[in-house]
N, C-alpha and C positions, 0 to 999 in steps of 0.2 A: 227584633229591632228592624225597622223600616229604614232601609236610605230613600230620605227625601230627596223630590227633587229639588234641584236650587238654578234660578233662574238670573239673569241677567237685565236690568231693564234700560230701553233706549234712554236718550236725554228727553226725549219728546214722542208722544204719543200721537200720530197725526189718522192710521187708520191704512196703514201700508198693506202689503201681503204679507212683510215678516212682521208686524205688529199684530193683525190676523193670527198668523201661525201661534206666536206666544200665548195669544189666549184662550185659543183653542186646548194649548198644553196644560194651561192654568188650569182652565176649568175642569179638563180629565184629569188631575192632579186631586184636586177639591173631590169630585167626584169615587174618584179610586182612596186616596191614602187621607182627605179629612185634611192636609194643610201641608202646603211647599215654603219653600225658603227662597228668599230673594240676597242676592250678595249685595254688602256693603262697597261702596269704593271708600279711597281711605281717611276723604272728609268726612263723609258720614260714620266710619269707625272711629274716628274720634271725637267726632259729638257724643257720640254711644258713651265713649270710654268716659270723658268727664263729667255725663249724664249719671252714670255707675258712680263712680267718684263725691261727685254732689250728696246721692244716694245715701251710701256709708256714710259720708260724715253727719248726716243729719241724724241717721238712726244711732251713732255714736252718743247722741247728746244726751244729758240726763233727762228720765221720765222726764221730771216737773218741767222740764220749757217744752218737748215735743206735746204735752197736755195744751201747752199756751198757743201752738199751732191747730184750735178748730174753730169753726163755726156754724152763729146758730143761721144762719143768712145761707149758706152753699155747702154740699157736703164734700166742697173740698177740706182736704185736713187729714191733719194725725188719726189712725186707728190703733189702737192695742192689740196685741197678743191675745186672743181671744174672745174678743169683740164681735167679728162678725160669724156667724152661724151659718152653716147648709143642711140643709136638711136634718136640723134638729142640733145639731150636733158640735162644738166650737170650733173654727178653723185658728191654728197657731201663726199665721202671717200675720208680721207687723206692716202697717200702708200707709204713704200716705199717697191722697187721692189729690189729683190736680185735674178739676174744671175747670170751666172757661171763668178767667179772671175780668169778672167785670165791677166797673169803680162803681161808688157808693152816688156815685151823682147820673149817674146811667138814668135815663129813663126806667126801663125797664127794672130795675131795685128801686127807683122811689115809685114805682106801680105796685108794689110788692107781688112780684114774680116769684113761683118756687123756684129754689135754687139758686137764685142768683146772687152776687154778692161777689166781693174781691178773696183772695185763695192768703186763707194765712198764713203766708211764709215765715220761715224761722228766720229767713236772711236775705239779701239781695244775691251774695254771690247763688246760694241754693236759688232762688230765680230766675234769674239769667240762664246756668246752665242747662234747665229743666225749662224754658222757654223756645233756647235756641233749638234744643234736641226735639222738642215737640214739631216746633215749624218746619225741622227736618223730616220731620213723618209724616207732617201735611202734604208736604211737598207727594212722596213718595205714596198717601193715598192717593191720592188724585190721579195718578198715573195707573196705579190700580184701579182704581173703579172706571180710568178709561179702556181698560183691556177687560176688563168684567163686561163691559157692555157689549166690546165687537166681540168675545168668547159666547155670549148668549144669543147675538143676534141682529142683536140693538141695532136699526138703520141711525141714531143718531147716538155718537161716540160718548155727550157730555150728557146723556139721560140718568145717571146715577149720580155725575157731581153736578148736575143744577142742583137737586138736592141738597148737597153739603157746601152751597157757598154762606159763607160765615156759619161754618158747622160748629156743632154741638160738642168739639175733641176733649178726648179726656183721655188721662190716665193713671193709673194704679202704678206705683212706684212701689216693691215690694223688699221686704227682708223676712226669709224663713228663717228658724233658728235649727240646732243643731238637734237631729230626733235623741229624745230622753225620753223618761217615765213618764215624766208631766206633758211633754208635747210628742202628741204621736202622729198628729194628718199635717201637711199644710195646709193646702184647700181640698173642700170634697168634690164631687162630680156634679159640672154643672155646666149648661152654657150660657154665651153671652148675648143679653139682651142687645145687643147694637147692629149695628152696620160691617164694620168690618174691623178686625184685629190684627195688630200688627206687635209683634212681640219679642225682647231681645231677653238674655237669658246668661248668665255666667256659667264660669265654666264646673260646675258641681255637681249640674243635673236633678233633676225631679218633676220634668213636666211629662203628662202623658196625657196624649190625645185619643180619641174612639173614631176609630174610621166609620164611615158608611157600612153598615152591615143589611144586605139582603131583606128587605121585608117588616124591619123595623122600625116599630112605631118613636117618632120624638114630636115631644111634647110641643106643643103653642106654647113657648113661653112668655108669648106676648099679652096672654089671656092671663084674668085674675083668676081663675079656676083649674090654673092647669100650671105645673114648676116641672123644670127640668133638673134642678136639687136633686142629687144623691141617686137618680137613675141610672142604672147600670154600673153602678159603682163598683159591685163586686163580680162582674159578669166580663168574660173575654169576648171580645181583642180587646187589650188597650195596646198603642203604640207608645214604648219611650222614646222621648224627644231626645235625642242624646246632644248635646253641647256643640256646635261646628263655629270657630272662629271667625269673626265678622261677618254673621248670616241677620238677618231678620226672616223670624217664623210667621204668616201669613195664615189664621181663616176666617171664613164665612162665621157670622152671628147670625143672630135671631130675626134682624130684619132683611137680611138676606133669603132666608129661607119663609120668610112671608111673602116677599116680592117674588122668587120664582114659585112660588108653590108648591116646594119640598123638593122641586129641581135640583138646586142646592140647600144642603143640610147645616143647617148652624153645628158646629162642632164641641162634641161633650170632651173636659178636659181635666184634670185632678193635678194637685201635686203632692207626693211623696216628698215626706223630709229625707233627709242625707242626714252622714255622719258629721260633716260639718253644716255652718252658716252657708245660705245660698239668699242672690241679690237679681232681679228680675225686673225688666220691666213692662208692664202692660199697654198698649195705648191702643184707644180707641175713634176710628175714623167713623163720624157720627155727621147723619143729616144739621138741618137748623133747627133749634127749638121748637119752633114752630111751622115745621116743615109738615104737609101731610105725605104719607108712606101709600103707595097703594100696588096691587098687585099688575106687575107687567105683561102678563099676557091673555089678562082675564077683565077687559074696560068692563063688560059688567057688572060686573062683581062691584057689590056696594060696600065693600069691608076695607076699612083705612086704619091706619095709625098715626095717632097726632105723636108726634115725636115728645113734644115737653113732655104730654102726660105719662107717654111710657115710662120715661125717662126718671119722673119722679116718682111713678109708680112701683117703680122696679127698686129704686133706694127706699123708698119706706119701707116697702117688703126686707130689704136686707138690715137697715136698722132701723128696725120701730121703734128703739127707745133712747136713739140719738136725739140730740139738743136740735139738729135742724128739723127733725120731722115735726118734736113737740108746737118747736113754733110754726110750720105749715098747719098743722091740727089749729093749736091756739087762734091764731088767725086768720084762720078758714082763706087759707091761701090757695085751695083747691078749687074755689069757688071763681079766682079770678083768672085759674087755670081753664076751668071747663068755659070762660067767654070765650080765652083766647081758640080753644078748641072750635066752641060754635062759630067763631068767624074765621075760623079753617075752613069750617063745611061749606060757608058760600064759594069758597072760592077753588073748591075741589071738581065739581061735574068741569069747569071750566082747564082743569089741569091735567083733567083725567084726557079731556075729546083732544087739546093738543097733543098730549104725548102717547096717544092710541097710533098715528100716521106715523111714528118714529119706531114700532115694533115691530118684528117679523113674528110667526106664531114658532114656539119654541118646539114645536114636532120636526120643523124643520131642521134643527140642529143638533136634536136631542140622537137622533137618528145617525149622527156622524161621532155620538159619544159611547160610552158603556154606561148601560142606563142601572141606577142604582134605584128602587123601590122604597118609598119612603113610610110605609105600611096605612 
């Protein structure tokens, strides 16, 4: 077992020498151990707490109304117990998943956009808390991704949250159940397709992370030809996360590790069931739908990611045989995806040449770090 380290963050990120220092420590954090902690103060432990709270009582509810929490519109919503798969195999986490809640009079849902659509709640109070607690992660990515830019280099502080204005946030609201005969994994080893993850955890225990290891190949899993499912699953190190009272667990995803260029590594991560119920939350601090992703230290480089398409590429991949994907299939709702993509592309060589004068080259920094090999 790893002691992480756990950080403190100012009220404001402005690009001082001690805000400097922080990210420098972030990223050799990221670098070395695969994912730090940042402490709560005690408003945000209590968003946490009745975020937790909300949680429970929703999974309390009978099957038949949590079934009446999905949609064929967005895949936010109720998952079952053995619904989603990795790597072949059924994961036992019950979810439910909170996207961006967008109304039914939106532009963008009457253009029929994938994904899009309002989050079917079982209730208002379950919204509200699971709203406020979100905006409190908001809050608290964006302070991250401004110490992520001056820890890599970045001459300008907001080069990763211009990306994420009116970002793409989502998150996984989790319940494991207790390990039995019939449920033996929570989730298998995998990582995340996004930007950055921000993650709170009760006190029960079962998360394990996979540091940076030496020489080691990890997958694109931004590519449809390439998953990071079930890799290394049964292969050491893993670290246990062990439970620390009013922390938030912090790392890198998959578009992180495209943007630096295996610089930083998206972090593989499993959960072990316990002897009891354990309650978890996931959140995900995500560019704009239709944001394009490109690599930071390499303006040539002709290789992008249109965020929606990931986005939605990545949930078919996870349920092909959910009711949202049918109806993106049905109505060739990919179709209105790949416009939105090619009028991404006009407007990339132009986003690329402004934010090429806002980088430093990362040998320069890389050089003040412990450089890990990303095979």
């Amino acid at each position: 077992m790893t002691q992480l380290q756990t950080f403190h963050l100012p009220e404001s990120i402005v690009g001082t020498q001690s805000d400097i220092d922080i990210a420098h420590k972030m990223i050799q954090a990221w670098k070395t151990d695969g994912i730090f902690q940042v402490a709560m103060n005690t408003i945000q432990a209590r968003k946490t707490e009745k975020a937790f709270e909300a949680s429970k009582r929703f999974f309390r509810l009978p099957l038949d109304l949590k079934y009446q929490c999905i949609s064929d519109l967005t895949y936010s919503g109720y998952i079952a117990s053995g619904e989603e798969v990795t790597a072949g195999e059924a994961d036992y986490s019950e979810i439910f998943t909170v996207c961006k809640d967008v109304p039914l009079h939106d532009p963008s849902v009457q253009a029929q956009w994938p994904c899009h659509g309002p989050v079917p709640w079982s209730d208002e109070e379950y919204h509200q808390s699971m709203k406020v607690y979100m905006d409190e992660l908001s809050s608290i990515g964006e302070k991250l991704l401004k110490l992520t830019a001056l820890g890599l280099g970045l001459c300008n502080i907001n080069a990763l949250t211009e990306l994420t204005k009116n970002g793409w946030h989502h998150m996984r609201v989790l319940r494991f159940p207790a390990l039995s005969q019939k449920s033996r994994r929570g989730i298998g080893a995998h990582t995340d397709y996004g930007l950055l993850v921000i993650a709170a955890q009760d006190d029960v225990g079962g998360l394990y992370i996979r540091p940076p290891v030496e020489g080691e190949k990890r997958n694109r899993n931004w590519l449809q030809t390439e998953s990071s499912a079930g890799m290394y699953e049964n292969e050491d190190p893993w670290t246990f996360v062990k439970p620390v009272p009013k922390v938030l667990t912090v790392f890198p995803g998959d578009i992180l590790q495209f943007m630096t260029n295996n610089y930083l590594l998206s972090t593989p991560h499993k959960v072990k069931l316990n002897t009891q119920e354990r309650f978890a939350l996931a959140y995900f601090h995500e560019p704009n739908f239709n944001a394009c992703i490109y690599p930071l230290f390499d303006p040539s480089s002709d290789e992008f990611i249109h965020y929606g398409t990931h986005f939605t590429n990545m949930f078919m991949r996870c349920y092909p045989d959910r009711i949202t994907t049918r109806r993106i299939l049905d109505e060739d709702r990919l179709s209105i995806l790949a416009l939105l993509k090619n009028e991404a592309l006009f407007r990339l060589p132009q986003q690329v040449k402004d934010a090429t004068k806002n980088r430093h080259n990362l040998g320069q920094i890389s050089a003040k770090l412990s450089p890990v090999s990303a095979g």
